[in-house]
GUSE-931388 format. One record per residue (C-alpha): x, y, z; residue number from 0. Coordinates in steps of 0.02 Angstrom, whole numbers, always signed. Example, Ala and Ser with C-alpha at 12.3 -4.5 7.8 and 13.67 -1.06 7.14 Angstrom:
BEGIN
[site [+615, -225, +390], 0],
[site [+684, -53, +357], 1],
This chain:
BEGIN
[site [-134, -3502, +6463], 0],
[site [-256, -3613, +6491], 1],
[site [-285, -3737, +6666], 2],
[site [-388, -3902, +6643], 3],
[site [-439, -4009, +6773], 4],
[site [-423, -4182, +6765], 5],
[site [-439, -4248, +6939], 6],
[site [-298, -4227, +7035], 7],
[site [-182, -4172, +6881], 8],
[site [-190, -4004, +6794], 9],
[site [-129, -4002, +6614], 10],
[site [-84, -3827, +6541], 11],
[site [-108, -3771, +6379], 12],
[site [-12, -3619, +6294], 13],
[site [-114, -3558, +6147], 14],
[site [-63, -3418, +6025], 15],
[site [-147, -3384, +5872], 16],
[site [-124, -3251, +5723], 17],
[site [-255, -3230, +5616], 18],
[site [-213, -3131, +5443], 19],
[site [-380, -3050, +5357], 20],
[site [-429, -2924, +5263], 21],
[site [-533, -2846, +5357], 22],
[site [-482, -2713, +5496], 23],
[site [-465, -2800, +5661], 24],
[site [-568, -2733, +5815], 25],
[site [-516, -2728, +5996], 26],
[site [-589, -2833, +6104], 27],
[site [-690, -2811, +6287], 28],
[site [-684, -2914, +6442], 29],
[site [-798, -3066, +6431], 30],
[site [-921, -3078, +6583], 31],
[site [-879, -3268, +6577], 32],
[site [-706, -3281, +6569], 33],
[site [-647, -3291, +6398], 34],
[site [-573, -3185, +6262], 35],
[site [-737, -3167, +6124], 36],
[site [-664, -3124, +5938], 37],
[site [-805, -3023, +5868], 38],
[site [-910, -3066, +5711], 39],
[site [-780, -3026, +5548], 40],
[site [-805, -3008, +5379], 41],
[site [-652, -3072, +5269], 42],
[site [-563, -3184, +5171], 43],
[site [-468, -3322, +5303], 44],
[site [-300, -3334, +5228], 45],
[site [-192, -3410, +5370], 46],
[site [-229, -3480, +5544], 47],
[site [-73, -3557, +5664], 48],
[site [-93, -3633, +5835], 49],
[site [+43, -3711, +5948], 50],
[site [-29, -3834, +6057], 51],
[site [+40, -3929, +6212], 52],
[site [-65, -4034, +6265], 53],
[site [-215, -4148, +6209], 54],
[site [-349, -4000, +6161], 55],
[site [-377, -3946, +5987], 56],
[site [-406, -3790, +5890], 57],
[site [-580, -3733, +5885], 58],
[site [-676, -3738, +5725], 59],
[site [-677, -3589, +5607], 60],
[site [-776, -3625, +5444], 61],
[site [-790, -3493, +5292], 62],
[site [-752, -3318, +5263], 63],
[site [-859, -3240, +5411], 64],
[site [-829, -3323, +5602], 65],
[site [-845, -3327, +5760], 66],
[site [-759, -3432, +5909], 67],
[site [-727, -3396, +6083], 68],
[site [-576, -3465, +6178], 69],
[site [-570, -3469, +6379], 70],
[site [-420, -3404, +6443], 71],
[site [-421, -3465, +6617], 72],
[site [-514, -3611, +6712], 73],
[site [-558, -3557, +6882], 74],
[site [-562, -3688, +7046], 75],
[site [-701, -3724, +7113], 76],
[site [-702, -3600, +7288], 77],
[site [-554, -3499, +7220], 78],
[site [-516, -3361, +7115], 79],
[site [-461, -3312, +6961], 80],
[site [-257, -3349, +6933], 81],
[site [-271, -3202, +6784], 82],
[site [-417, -3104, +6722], 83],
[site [-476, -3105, +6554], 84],
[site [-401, -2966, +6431], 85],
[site [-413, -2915, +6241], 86],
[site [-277, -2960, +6155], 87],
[site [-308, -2904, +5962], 88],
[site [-187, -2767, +5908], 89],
[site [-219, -2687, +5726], 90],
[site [-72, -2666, +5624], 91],
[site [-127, -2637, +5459], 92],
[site [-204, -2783, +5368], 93],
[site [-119, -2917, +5513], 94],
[site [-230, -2957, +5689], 95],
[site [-72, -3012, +5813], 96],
[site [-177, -3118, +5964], 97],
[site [-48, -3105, +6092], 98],
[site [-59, -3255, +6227], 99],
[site [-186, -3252, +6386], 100],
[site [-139, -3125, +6499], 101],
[site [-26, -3007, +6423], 102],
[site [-33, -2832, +6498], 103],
[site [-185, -2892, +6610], 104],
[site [-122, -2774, +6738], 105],
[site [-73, -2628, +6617], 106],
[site [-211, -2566, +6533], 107],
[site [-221, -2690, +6397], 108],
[site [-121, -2731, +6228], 109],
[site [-57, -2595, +6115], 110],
[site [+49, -2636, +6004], 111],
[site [+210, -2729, +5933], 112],
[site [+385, -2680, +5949], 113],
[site [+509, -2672, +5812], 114],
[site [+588, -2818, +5909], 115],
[site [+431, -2912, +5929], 116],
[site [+400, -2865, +6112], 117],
[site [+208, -2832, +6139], 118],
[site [+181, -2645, +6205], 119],
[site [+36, -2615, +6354], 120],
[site [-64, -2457, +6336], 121],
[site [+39, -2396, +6488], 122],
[site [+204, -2381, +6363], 123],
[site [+296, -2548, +6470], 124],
[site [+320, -2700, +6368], 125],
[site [+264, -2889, +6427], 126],
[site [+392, -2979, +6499], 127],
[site [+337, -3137, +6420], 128],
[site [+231, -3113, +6272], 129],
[site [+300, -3107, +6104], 130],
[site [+222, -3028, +5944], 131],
[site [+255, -3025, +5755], 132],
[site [+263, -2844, +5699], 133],
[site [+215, -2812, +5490], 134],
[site [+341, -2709, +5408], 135],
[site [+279, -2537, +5357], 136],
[site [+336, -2429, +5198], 137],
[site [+294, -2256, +5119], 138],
[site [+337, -2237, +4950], 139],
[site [+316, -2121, +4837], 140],
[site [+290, -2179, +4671], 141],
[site [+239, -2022, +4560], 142],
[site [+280, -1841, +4575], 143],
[site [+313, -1728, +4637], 144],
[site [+254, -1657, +4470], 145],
[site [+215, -1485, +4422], 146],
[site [+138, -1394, +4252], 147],
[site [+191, -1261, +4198], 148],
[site [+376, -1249, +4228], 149],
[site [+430, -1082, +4195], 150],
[site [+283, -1018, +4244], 151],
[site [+247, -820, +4218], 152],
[site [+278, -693, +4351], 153],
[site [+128, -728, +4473], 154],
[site [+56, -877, +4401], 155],
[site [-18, -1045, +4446], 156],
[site [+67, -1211, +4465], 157],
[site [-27, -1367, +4456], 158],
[site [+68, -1492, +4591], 159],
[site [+31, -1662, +4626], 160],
[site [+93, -1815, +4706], 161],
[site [+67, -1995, +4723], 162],
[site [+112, -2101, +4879], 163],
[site [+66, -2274, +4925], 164],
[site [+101, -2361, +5122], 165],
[site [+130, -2542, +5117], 166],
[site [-11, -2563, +5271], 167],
[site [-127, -2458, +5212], 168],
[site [-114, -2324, +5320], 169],
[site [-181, -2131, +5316], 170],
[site [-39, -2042, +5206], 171],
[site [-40, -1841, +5256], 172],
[site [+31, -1706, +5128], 173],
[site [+138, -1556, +5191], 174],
[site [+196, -1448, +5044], 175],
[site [+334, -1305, +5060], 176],
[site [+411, -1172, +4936], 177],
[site [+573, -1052, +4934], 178],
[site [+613, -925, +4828], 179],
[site [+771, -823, +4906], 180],
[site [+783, -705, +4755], 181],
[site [+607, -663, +4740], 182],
[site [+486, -558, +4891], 183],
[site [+411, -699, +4956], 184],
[site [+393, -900, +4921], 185],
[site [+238, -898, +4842], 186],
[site [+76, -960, +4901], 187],
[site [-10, -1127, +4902], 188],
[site [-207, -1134, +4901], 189],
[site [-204, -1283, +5010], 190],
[site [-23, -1344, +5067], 191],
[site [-109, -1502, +5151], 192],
[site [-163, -1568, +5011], 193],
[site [-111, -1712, +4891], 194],
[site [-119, -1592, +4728], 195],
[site [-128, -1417, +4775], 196],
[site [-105, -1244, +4671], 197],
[site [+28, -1147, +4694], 198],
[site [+38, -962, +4664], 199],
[site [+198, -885, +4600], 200],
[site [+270, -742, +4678], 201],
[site [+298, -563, +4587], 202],
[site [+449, -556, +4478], 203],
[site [+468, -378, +4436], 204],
[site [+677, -416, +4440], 205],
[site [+670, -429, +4257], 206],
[site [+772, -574, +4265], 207],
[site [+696, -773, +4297], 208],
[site [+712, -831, +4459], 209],
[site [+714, -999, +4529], 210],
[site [+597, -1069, +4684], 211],
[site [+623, -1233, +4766], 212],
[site [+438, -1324, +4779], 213],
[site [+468, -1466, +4901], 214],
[site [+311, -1592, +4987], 215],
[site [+340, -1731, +5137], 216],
[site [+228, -1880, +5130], 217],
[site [+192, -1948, +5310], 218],
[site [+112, -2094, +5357], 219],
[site [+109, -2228, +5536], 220],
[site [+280, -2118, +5582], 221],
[site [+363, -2121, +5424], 222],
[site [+418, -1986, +5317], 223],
[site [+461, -1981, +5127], 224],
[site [+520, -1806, +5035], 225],
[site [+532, -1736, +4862], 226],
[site [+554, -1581, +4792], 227],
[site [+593, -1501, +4629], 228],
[site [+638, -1315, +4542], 229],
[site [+517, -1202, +4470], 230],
[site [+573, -1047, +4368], 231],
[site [+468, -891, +4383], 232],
[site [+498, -779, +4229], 233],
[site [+514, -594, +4230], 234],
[site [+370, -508, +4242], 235],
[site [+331, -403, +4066], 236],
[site [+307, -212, +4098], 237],
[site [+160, -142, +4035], 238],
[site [+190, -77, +3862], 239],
[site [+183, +143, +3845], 240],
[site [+83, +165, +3689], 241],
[site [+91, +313, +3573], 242],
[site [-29, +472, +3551], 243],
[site [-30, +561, +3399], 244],
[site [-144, +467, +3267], 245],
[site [-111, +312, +3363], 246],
[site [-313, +251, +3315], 247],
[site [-232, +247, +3118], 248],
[site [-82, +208, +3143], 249],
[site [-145, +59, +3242], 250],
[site [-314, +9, +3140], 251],
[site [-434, +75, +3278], 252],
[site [-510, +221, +3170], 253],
[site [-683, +255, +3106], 254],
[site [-602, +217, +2924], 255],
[site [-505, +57, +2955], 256],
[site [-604, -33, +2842], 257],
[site [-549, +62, +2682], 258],
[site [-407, -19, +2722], 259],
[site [-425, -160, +2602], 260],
[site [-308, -298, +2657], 261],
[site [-318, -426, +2496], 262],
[site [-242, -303, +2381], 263],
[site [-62, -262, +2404], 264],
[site [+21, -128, +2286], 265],
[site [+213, -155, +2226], 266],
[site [+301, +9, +2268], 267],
[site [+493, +95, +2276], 268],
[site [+542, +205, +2428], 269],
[site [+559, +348, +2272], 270],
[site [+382, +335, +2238], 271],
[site [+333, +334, +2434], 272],
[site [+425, +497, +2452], 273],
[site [+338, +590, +2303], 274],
[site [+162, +560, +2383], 275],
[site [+97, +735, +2431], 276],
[site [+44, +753, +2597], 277],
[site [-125, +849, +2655], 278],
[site [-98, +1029, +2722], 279],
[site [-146, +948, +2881], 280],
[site [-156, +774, +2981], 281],
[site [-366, +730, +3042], 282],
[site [-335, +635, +3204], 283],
[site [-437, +481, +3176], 284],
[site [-463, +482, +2999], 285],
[site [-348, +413, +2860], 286],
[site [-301, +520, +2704], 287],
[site [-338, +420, +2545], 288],
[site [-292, +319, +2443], 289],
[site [-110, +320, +2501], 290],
[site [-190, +273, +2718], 291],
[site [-288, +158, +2628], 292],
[site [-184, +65, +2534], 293],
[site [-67, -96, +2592], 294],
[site [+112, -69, +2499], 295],
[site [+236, -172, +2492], 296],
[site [+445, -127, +2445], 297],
[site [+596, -198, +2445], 298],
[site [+739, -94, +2513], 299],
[site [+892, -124, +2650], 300],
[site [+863, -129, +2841], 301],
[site [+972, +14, +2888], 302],
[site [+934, +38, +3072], 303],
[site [+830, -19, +3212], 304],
[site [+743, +26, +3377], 305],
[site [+627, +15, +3490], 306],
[site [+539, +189, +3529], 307],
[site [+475, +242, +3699], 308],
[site [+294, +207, +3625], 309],
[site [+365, +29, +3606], 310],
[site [+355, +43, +3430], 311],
[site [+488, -53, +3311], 312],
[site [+567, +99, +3228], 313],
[site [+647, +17, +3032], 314],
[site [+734, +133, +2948], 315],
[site [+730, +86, +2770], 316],
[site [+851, +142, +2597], 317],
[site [+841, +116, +2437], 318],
[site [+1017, +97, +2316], 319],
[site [+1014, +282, +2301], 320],
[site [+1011, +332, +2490], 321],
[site [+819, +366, +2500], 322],
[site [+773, +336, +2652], 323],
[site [+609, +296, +2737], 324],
[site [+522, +237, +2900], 325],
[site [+421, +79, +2946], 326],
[site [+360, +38, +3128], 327],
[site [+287, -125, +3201], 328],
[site [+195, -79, +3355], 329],
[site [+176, -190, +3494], 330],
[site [+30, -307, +3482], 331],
[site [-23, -243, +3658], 332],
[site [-47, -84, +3603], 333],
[site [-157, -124, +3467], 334],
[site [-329, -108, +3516], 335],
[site [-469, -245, +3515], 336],
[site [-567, -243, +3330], 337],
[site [-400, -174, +3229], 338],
[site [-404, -291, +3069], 339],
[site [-221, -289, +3083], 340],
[site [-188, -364, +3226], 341],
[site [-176, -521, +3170], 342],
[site [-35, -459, +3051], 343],
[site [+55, -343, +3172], 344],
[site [+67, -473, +3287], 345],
[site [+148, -599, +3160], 346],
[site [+275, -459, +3081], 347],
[site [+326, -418, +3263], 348],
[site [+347, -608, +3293], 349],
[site [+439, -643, +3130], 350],
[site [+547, -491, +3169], 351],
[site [+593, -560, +3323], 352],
[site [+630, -710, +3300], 353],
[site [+791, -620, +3191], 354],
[site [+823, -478, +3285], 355],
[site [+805, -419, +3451], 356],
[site [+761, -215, +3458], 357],
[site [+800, -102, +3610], 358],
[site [+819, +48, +3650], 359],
[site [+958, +87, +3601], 360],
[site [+986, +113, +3393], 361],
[site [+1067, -37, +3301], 362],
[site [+1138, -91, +3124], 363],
[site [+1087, -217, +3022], 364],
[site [+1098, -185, +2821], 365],
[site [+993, -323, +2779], 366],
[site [+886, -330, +2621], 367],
[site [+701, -351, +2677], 368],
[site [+526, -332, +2592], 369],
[site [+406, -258, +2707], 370],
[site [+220, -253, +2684], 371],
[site [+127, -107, +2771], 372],
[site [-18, +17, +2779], 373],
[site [+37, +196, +2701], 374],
[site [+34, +331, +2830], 375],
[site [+81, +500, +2854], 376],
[site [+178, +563, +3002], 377],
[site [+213, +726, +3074], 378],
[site [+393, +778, +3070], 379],
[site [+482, +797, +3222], 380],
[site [+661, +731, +3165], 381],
[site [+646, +558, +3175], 382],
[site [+801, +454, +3111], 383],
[site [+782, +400, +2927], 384],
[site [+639, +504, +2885], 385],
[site [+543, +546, +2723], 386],
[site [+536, +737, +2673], 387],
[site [+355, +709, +2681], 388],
[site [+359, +601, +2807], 389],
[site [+281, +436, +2738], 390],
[site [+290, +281, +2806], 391],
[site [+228, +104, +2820], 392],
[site [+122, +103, +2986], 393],
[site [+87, -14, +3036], 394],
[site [+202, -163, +2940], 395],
[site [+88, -314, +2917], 396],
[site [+234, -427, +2847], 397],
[site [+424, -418, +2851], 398],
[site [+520, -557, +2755], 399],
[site [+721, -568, +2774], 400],
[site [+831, -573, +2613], 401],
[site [+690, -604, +2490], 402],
[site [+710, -660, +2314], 403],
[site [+706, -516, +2182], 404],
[site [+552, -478, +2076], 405],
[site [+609, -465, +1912], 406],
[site [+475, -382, +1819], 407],
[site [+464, -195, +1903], 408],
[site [+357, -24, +1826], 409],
[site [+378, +149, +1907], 410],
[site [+270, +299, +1881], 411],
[site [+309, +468, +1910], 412],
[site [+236, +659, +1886], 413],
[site [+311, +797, +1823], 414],
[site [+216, +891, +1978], 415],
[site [+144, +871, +2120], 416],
[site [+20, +1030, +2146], 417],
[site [-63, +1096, +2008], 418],
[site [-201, +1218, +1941], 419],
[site [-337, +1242, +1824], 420],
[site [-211, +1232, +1649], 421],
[site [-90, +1163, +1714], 422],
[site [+4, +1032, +1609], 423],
[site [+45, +853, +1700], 424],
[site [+153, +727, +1616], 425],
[site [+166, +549, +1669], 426],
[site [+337, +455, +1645], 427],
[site [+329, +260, +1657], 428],
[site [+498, +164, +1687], 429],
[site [+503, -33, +1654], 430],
[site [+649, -149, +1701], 431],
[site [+667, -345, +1709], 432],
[site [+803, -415, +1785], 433],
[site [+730, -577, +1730], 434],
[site [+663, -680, +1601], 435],
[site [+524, -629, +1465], 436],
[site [+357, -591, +1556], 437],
[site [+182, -605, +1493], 438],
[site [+48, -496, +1582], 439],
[site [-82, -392, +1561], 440],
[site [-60, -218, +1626], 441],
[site [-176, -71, +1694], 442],
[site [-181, +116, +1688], 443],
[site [-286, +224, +1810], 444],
[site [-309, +378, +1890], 445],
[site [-406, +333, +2090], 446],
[site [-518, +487, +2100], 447],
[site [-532, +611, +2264], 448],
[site [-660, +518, +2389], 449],
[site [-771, +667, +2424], 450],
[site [-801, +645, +2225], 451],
[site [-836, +453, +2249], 452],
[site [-1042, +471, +2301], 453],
[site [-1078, +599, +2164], 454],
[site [-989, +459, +2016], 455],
[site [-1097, +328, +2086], 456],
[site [-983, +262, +2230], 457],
[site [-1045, +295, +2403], 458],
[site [-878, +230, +2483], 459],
[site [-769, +355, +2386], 460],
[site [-677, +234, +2293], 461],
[site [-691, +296, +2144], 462],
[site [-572, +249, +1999], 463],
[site [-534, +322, +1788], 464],
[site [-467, +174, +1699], 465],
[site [-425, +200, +1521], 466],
[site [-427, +42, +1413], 467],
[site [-363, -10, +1245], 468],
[site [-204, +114, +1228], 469],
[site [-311, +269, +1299], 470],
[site [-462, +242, +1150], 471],
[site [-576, +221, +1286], 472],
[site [-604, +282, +1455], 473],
[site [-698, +224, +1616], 474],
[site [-741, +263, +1804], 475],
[site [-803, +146, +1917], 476],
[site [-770, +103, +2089], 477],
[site [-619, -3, +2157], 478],
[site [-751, -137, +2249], 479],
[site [-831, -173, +2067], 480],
[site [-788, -356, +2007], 481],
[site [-609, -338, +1951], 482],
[site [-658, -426, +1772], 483],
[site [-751, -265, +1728], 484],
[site [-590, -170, +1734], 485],
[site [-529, -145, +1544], 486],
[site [-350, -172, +1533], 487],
[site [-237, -54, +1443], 488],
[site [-140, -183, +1364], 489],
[site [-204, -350, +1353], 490],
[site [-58, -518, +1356], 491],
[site [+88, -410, +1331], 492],
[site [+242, -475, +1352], 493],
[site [+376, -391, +1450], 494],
[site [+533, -426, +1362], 495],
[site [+693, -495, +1445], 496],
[site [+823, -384, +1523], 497],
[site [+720, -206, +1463], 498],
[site [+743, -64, +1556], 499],
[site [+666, +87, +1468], 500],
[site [+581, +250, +1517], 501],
[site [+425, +350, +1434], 502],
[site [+476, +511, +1482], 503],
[site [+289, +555, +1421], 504],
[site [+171, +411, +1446], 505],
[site [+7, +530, +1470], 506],
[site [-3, +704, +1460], 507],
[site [-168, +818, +1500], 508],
[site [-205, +1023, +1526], 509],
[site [-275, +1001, +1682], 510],
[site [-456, +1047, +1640], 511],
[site [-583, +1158, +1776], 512],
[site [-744, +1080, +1841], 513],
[site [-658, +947, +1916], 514],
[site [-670, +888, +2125], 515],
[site [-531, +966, +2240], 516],
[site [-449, +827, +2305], 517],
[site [-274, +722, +2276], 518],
[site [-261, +600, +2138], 519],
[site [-168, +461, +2128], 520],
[site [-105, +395, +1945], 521],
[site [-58, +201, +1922], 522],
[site [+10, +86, +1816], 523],
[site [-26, -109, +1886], 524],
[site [+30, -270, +1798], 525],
[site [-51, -437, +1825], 526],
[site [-21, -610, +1767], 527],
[site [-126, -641, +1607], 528],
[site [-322, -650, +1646], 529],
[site [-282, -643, +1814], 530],
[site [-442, -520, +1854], 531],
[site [-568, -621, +1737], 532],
[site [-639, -703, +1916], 533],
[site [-687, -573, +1998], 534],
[site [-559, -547, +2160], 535],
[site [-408, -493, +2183], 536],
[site [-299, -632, +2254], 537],
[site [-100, -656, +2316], 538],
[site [-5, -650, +2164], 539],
[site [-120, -554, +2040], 540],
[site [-5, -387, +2042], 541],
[site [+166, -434, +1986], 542],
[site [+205, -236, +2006], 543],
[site [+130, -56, +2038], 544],
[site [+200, +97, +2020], 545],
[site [+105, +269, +2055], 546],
[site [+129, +446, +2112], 547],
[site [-3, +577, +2168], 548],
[site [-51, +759, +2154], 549],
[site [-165, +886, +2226], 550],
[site [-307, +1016, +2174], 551],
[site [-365, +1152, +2224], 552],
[site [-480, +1274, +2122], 553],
C-alpha cells in the first residue's frame, strides 16, 4: 500500500508484483528508509505483472540481472509510520510470490503460501488480507526401483537403484526397506539412505528359494512416492564331502597326472575293461600304467544312477551280455585347482545334468550312452555294478546320450593274464562292421612296463613294440615320438561290409626270460587312411582299439 501526498488529497496505490526467475529467491531485511529493497539477482526475467490504481507506474527493470526498490509507505510529515516496512519474498521453488506491503508486519514476517492461496506468517497464522499464488509441487518417480541380480545366491549382493524427479526442484531423500518372513533376517543394506544402495542377502540354508520384499520411499517438500519389488534368494549350496581313498588320481591332482594324455582316446568294450589285471596293490597318489593313463571311451547302457556320499555321480554301466562296470563324475568342487580334467569333469557333470538329476537315492534309466573317461582301479568294497577287478572310468571326461553306433569295431583278447618265463600267450582279434566297407590303416603293439621305458631310450616310460608289415619287422619307440614314425601293420586295408570274424590266434610267443617285470598291454588300433602321416594324434584318427593286458614276474 502505498500513501502519496498531493496537497490536501491522498491517492493510494495497491501494488503486487510476482516475479518468476530462475534463480533462487532470497528473503529480504527491513530497509532503514522505508522501503522493501529486492536484492541484486542473477536470472533470466521471464514474467513481471503489476496492478495499479492510480496514476504511478511500474519501476524500470532492464535485462537479466536488476535491481529496484519500491517504498511501501509514505510517512507525514510530524507523524508516524501507518505500517512498517517488511520482506515479503517467499521461495517456492523456481517462483518469488511478493505478497502486498504489510503482510504479517506484526507476525514475524512472510512464510509461505497456502494450498488455498492464503499467505502464511512465520508465527503459523495466515494474513487476513493478502493473497498468494502457490506453484504446484510433484514427486515422481520415473525409473526403478531396479535391482541386478534377481535371484540372487544365498547371501549375496543386490545392486538397487532409483530415479526420482520433483517438479520444483526440491531436495528428494531416499529411505530403503527389506522383508524376508521366511528367511532369519531381512537382509542388510550398506547405506539405506541412499539413492542406489547394496543390499546384502540374508542366509538361506532352507534349501528351498525364498522370496524378500525390497521396497524404497522417495520424499521430497512433504511428499512421498513408494515402490517396491520381489527378490528371490536361492538356497544356499552345502559344501560338497569329497572322497579319500586315491581321491588325488581319481581326481587329476597326482604327481603323474600328466601321463594322462588327453588328445588320444582309445575305443574299448566293458569285456576288455574287465580283463585288465590289476596290481597286487593300489600306490596312493600314483597311477598304474598304461590302463591310469589312458582316456577310454565305450559304449554300453546306463543301468543305474547315484549320487555317493563323496558327491560322486555313481553310473553303473552293461554291456549286451550283462557285464557290468562303474563310471563316476565327481563334483567339480571337489576337484582340486591344476587337475587337467577339470575342465572336462565339469562339462560331463553339466551335460549329465542337464538329462538327469542324481540323488541319493539309486535310480533307473537304461539308456544307451558313450562315456569317455580316465581308466582307474578301485578297491572293492561292494559297490553296485562293479567289475571283478574293479575297473572303472574315473573320472568321466564326456558322456553323450543315445549316440550313433560305430560301425567298424576290433577286440583283442589273451589267452592269460599272468604268466611266466615259457609260458605260451595267444592273442585272439575279433572284427565286426555293422556298417558299410571301411578303408583304414591298422596298428599292432605291445606298450612296454614303464620302469623299462628309461633303459629303451624313453625317460617317461612310455615305451611301445610295434610290429610292422604283417609281423616282418619289429620296433620300440616311445608313445610321444611323431606318430608318422609308427609302421603300420597293415597299410589301406579295407574292412569289408557286414564281417564279423575272429582270429582265435592272431600272435602267439613262448614268453622268453630277460625281459622287465612289469604288465603289458597288447593293442590292435585302426585309423582312417594316413591319418598319422602329420605327426599328432587328433579327434577322429582311431576309428577303434581293442587291447587286453598281462603281468610278469620272474
Amino acid at each position: 500500500m502505498k500513501m502519496i501526498k498531493t496537497g490536501w488529497m491522498t491517492a493510494v496505490v495497491t501494488l503486487a508484483l510476482v516475479v518468476t526467475v530462475q534463480a533462487p529467491a532470497q528473503t529480504f531485511t527491513r530497509c532503514p528508509d522505508r522501503g522493501a529493497c529486492l536484492p541484486a539477482m542473477t536470472g533470466e526475467l521471464q514474467h513481471v505483472s503489476a496492478h495499479i490504481a492510480g496514476p504511478p507506474t511500474l519501476p524500470s527493470l532492464p535485462g537479466s540481472e536488476f535491481r529496484t526498490r519500491m517504498p511501501l509507505a509514505e510517512q507525514p510529515s510530524g507523524g508516524t509510520p501507518r505500517e512498517e516496512c517488511e520482506e515479503t519474498a517467499v521461495t517456492t521453488g523456481d517462483r518469488i510470490i511478493l505478497a502486498q506491503s504489510g503482510c504479517c508486519s506484526f507476525h514475524g514476517g512472510v512464510l509461505g503460501c497456502s494450498g488455498d492461496g492464503r499467505t502464511v506468517c512465520r508465527d503459523g497464522t495466515l494474513s487476513p488480507s493478502c493473497q498468494c499464488s502457490p506453484a504446484t509441487d510433484t514427486l515422481t518417480i520415473t525409473a526403478g526401483p531396479n535391482h541386478t541380480p534377481n535371484p540372487v545366491a544365498s547371501g549375496g549382493v543386490v545392486n538397487l537403484s532409483v530415479t526420482a524427479t520433483d517438479s520444483l526442484g526440491l531436495a528428494i531423500s531416499y529411505a530403503w526397506s527389506s522383508s524376508c518372513p521366511e528367511l532369519p533376517s531381512g537382509g542388510t543394506f550398506n547405506n539405506p539412505n541412499a539413492q542406489n544402495p547394496n543390499w546384502t542377502a540374508p542366509a538361506n540354508t532352507t534349501g528351498a528359494p525364498h522370496n524378500c520384499s525390497i521396497g524404497v520411499t522417495v520424499s521430497a517438500g512433504g511428499l512421498t512416492k513408494m515402490g517396491s519389488f520381489t527378490e528371490t534368494v536361492n538356497a544356499a549350496t552345502p559344501s560338497p564331502q569329497c572322497g579319500t581313498e586315491r581321491w588325488s588320481v581319481k581326481t587329476g591332482t597326482d604327481p603323474d597326472a600328466h601321463l594322462v594324455n588327453l588328445g588320444v582316446v582309445t575305443p574299448t568294450t566293458i569285456q576288455t575293461m574287465r580283463s585288465f589285471v590289476p596290481p597286487a596293490s593300489l600306490p596312493e597318489d600314483n597311477r598304474v600304467a598304461p590302463v591310469e593313463s589312458t582316456v577310454f571311451v565305450l559304449d554300453a547302457t546306463l543301468t543305474v544312477y547315484t549320487q555317493e556320499d563323496d558327491s560322486d555321480y555313481h553310473l553303473v554301466l552293461q554291456d549286451t551280455a550283462g557285464n557290468t562296470m562303474i563310471t563316476e563324475i565327481p563334483s567339480p568342487s571337489c576337484v582340486g585347482a591344476g587337475s587337467p580334467f577339470a575342465e572336462q569333469i565339469a562339462f560331463a557333470r553339466s551335460k549329465f545334468d542337464s538329462v538327469l538329476a542324481a540323488t541319493s537315492s539309486s535310480q533307473t534309466a537304461n539308456v544307451p550312452v558313450r562315456v569317455t573317461g580316465v581308466g582307474f582301479f578301485d578297491f572293492l568294497h561292494g559297490q553296485t555294478g562293479v567289475a571283478p577287478n574293479s575297473i572303472e572310468l574315473h573320472p568321466v571326461l564326456d558322456v553323450v546320450f543315445n549316440p550313433s553306433p560305430s560301425p567298424a569295431f576290433l577286440n583283442l583278447t589273451l589267452n592269460t593274464h599272468t604268466v611266466a618265463v615259457g609260458n605260451l600267450v595267444q592273442v585272439s582279434v575279433t572284427a565286426t562292421n555293422s556298417g558299410g566297407a571301411v578303408p583304414m590303416d591298422v596298428y599292432f603293439v605291445i606298450m612296454i612296463p614303464p620302469a623299462a621305458g628309461p633303459s629303451l631310450g624313453c625317460p617317461n616310460g612310455d615305451a611301445l613294440a610295434f610290429f610292422g608289415s604283417g609281423f616282418t619287422s619289429s620296433v620300440v619307440t616311445c608313445a610321444s615320438a611323431p606318430t608318422q614314425t609308427f609302421p603300420t601293420f597293415l597299410q589301406g586295408m579295407t574292412f569289408p561290409a557286414g564281417l564279423r570274424a575272429t582270429v582265435p590266434n592272431f600272435f602267439s610267443l613262448m614268453w622268453p626270460g630277460g625281459v622287465p617285470a612289469g604288465t603289458y598291454t597288447f593293442a590292435i588300433l585302426a585309423t582312417p587312411p594316413s591319418a598319422f602321416t602329420d605327426g599328432t594324434v587328433d579327434p577322429g584318427d582311431l576309428l577303434t582299439v581293442g587291447f587286453d593286458s598281462l603281468s610278469f614276474s620272474p
